[in-house]
N, C-alpha and C positions, 0 to 999 in steps of 0.2 A: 634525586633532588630531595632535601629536608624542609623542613619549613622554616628554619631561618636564611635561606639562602634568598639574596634578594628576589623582588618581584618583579623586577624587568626581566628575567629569566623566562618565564610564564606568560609576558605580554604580548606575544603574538600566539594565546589560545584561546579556544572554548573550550566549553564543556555543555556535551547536548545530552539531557535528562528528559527519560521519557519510563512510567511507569514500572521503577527499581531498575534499569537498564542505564550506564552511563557509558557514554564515549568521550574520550578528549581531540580535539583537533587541535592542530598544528597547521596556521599559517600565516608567511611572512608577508605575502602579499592582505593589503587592509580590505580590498575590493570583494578576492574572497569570502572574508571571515564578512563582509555586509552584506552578500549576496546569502549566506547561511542564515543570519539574524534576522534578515527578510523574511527567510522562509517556515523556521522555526521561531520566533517569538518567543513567548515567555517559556518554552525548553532548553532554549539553548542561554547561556550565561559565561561573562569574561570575569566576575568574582573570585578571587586570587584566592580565599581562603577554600570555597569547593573545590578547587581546581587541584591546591594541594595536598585536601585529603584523599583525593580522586590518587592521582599518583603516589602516593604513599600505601595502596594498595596493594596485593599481591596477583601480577598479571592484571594490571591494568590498560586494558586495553585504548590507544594510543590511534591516530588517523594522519598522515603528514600529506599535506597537502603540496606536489612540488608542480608550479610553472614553469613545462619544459618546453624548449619549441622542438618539431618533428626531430631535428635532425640530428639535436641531443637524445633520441630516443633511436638507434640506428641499429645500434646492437640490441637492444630489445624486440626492436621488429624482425630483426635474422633468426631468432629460435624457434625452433621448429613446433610453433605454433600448432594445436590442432581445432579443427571449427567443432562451437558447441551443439551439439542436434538442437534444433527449432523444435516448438511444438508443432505436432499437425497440424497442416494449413497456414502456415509462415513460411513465406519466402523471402530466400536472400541470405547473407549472411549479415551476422548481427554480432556474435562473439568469439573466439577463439583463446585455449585455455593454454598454458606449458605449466606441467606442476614438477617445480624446484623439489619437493619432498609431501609426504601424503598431508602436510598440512600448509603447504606451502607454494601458491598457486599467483600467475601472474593471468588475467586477461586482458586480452585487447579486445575493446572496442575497434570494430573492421570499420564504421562506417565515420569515426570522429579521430581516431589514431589513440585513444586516450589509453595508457595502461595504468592495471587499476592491480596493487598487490595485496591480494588475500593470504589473510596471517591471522592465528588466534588471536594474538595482541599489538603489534607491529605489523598496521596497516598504510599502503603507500597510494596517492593515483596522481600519475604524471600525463603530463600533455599541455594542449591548449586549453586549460580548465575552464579560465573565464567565459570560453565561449561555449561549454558546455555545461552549466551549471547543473541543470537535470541529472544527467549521467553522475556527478558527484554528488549527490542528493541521493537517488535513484543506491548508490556503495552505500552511503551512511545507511539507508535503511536497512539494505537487504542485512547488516550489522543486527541492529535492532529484528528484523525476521529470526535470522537465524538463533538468535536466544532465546525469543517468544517463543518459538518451536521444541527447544530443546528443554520446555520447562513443564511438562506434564506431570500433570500428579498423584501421588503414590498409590498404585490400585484400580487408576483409573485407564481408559485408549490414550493413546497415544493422540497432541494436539497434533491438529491438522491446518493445511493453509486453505486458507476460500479466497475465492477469485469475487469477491464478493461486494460492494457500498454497503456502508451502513451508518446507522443515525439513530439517536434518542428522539421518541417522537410521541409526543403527548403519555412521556412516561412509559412507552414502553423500547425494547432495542429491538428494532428492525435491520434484518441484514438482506440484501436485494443481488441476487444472481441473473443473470439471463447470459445467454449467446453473444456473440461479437456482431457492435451495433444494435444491441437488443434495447439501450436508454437504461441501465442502471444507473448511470451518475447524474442521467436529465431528469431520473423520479425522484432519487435521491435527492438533489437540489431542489425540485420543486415545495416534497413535505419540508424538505431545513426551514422555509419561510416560516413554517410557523412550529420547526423544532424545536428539540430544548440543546441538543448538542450536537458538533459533528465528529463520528468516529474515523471513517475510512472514505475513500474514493475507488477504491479497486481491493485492497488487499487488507484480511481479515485472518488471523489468527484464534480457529473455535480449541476452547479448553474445557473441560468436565471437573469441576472443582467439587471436593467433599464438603458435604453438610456437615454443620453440627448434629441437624436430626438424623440421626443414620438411619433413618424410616421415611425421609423422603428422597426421590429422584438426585442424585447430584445433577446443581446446575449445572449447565451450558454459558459459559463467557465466550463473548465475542471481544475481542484482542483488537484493536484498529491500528494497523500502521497508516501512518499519516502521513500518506500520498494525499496532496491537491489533486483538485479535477481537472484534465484537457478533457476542452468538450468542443462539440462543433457549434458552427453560427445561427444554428435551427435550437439551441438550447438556451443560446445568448439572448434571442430573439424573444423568447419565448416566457424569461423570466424575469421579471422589474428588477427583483434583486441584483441583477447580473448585468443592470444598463452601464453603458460607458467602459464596457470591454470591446466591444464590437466596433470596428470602423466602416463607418459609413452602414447604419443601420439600415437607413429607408432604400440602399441598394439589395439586399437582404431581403429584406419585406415585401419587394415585388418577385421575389421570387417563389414559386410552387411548392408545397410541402415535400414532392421527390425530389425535384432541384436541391434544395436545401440539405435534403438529406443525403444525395447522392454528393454533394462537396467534401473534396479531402481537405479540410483545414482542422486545426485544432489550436483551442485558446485556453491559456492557463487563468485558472480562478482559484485566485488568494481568500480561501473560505473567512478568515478572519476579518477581511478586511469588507464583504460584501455581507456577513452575516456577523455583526458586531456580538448579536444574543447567544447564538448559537458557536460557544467556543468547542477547540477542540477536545474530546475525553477520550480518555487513554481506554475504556473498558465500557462495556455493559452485560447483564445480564441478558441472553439471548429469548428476547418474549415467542419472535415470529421471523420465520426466514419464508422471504417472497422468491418465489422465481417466476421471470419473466417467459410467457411460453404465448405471445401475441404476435401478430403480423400486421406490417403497415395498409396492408392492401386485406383483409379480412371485411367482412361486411356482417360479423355477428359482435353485437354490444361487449365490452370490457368487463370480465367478471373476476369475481376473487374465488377462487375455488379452493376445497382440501386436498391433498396432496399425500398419498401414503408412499412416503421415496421407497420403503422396504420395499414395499410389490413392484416399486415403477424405479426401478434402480437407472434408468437409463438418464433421469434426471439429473443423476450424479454428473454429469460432464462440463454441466453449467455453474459448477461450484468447483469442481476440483483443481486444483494448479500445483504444479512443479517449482519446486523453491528454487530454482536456476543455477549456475556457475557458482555463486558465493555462497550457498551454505556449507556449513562446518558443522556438524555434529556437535555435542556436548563432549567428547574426545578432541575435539580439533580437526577434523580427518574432513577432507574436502572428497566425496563422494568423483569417483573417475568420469562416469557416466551419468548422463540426465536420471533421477529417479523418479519412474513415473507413479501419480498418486493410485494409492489402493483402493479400490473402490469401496473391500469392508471397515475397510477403516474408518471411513466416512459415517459408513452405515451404523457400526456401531456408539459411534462418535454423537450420533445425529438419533438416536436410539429417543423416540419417547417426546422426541422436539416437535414442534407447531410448525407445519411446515404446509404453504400456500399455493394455490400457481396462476397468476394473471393469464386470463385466456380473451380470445378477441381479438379486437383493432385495438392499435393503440394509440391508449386517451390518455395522457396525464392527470388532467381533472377529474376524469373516471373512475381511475384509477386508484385517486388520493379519498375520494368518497365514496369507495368500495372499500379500501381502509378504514377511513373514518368510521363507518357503518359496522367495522369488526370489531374496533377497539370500543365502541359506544357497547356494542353487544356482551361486548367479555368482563368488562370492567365493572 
């Protein structure tokens, strides 16, 4: 396409922009392309002129969005599929991979039917889309993942993915690790109340950028892909910010703090929309990485401790993650097998960095002013 070819040509795209990274979408259905503008905001854009400088690019990477019903999908479900290994400690199946060529990969989601085709530039995800919007959301980013990753810099470790929340928080970049159910995204949410911006909800991109002074440390940037929060109704409950997601709150509130937290439910929070001050930023400098190492049932006070990860590498498990199915390499090359993360890599990665560890019961308010109390101390 050039740029004199009309502009209804382009009228059913976007273009989602997020920190030098662009993707273009394609779709015909309108329901879609709102259910995207919803989620992305001021990143994503129907502006005819970005759109076709975007595509006038070389390998411009492209997303087509097609509403199929199952049983248009019949011969894609016949190929001989193979399931992707879970991390440890997941069960069930969740993905299944067939790759067309080493850059050229279809998977199916097992649990929604949705197939989703991974391409360096000609990307596809067919299915019942609308009912799945997460799962297309969920493709567009790991998009944006896999180029944050493939972009380290020269001389420096290799970026790595953190399993990680994070947030600008009285000026400085907090990134928050802990365990499965350990309340990263519920401390997280908490400090945003009186943050300055929101990075991430789970998934964080750490990078080692050269100084101009080559006499000091290269920083540590923390990268945020922009996953929103599912959180449970013990977090809902719990934060004024977050009232009016919850249905039937004072059902909720009579129930026990195990109760609460023993519920399998999860609620989507549109950060923008419950924290109007605190917009999304695409980066920060990494001041303090917290890891969560508390217990609900502990009976010693909430403290903020030092953390030397070098000696206590075991730490490492609570940050590390697997870039899953859809990463691609800077080559294109969709790796066959799960790659699992290096722990020196981390290590080296994390070389020199501030690094914390909440011990105790856990307290939110505690918590926030055992923080409080570090950054008053440091600054």
């Amino acid at each position: 396409m050039t740029a004199d070819q009309p502009a209804d040509q382009t009228s059913a795209t976007q273009l989602i922009r997020l920190a030098g990274w662009q993707l273009l979408i394609r779709a015909q259905d309108a329901r879609l392309r709102q259910q995207l503008a919803d989620y992305f905001g001021p990143h994503i854009t129907d502006d005819q002129q970005a759109i076709v400088a975007h595509l006038q690019q070389d390998n411009a990477p492209c997303l087509t969005l097609h509403l199929s019903a199952s049983e248009q999908l019949t011969q894609l479900y016949a190929l001989p599929f193979q399931d992707w290994q879970r991390e440890p400690g997941k069960q069930g199946r969740k993905e299944a991979i067939y790759d067309l060529s080493p850059s050229d990969r279809l998977v199916h989601k097992v649990r929604t039917g949705l197939i989703l085709w991974q391409h360096p530039t000609q990307l596809r995800a067919m299915g019942d889309l609308l009912a799945h919007p997460n799962q297309v959301i969920n493709f567009i980013l790991s998009q944006y993942l896999s180029w944050r990753l493939n972009q380290s810099a020269p001389n420096q470790p290799t970026n790595q993915l953190g399993h990680c929340a994070a947030l600008r928080y009285r000026d400085y970049g907090i990134a928050i690790a802990g365990f499965s159910g350990g309340g990263k995204s519920t401390l997280m949410l908490h400090l945003l109340r009186e943050g300055d911006a929101f990075i991430s909800n789970d998934r964080i991109v750490l990078q080692r950028m050269v100084n101009q002074d080559q006499a000091d440390q290269p920083k540590l940037i923390c990268y945020g892909i922009p996953k929103q929060p599912r959180v449970n109704p013990g977090t809902l409950l719990n934060n004024p910010a977050l009232s009016g997601i919850l249905p039937d709150p004072a059902r909720y509130a009579a129930l026990s703090e195990s109760a609460l937290r023993a519920l399998e439910e999860k609620y989507d929070v549109m950060v923008a929309g419950h924290f109007p001050n605190q917009p999304y930023q695409a980066s920060t400098p990494l001041d303090l990485l917290i890891i969560l190492d508390w217990q609900a049932n502990a009976t010693e006070p909430t403290l903020l401790v030092p953390l030397n990860i070098q000696a206590e590498p075991k730490y490492l498990s609570a940050i590390m993650k697997s870039a899953g199915p859809f990463y691609q390499n800077a080559q294109g090359v969709t790796p066959t097998q799960p790659q699992s993360p290096n722990p020196q890599d981390y290590l080296r990665l994390l070389q020199g960095s501030t690094i914390m560890r909440l011990t105790g019961k856990i307290d939110f308010h505690a918590a926030k002013t055992a923080i409080d109390a570090y950054i008053t101390q440091h600054n």
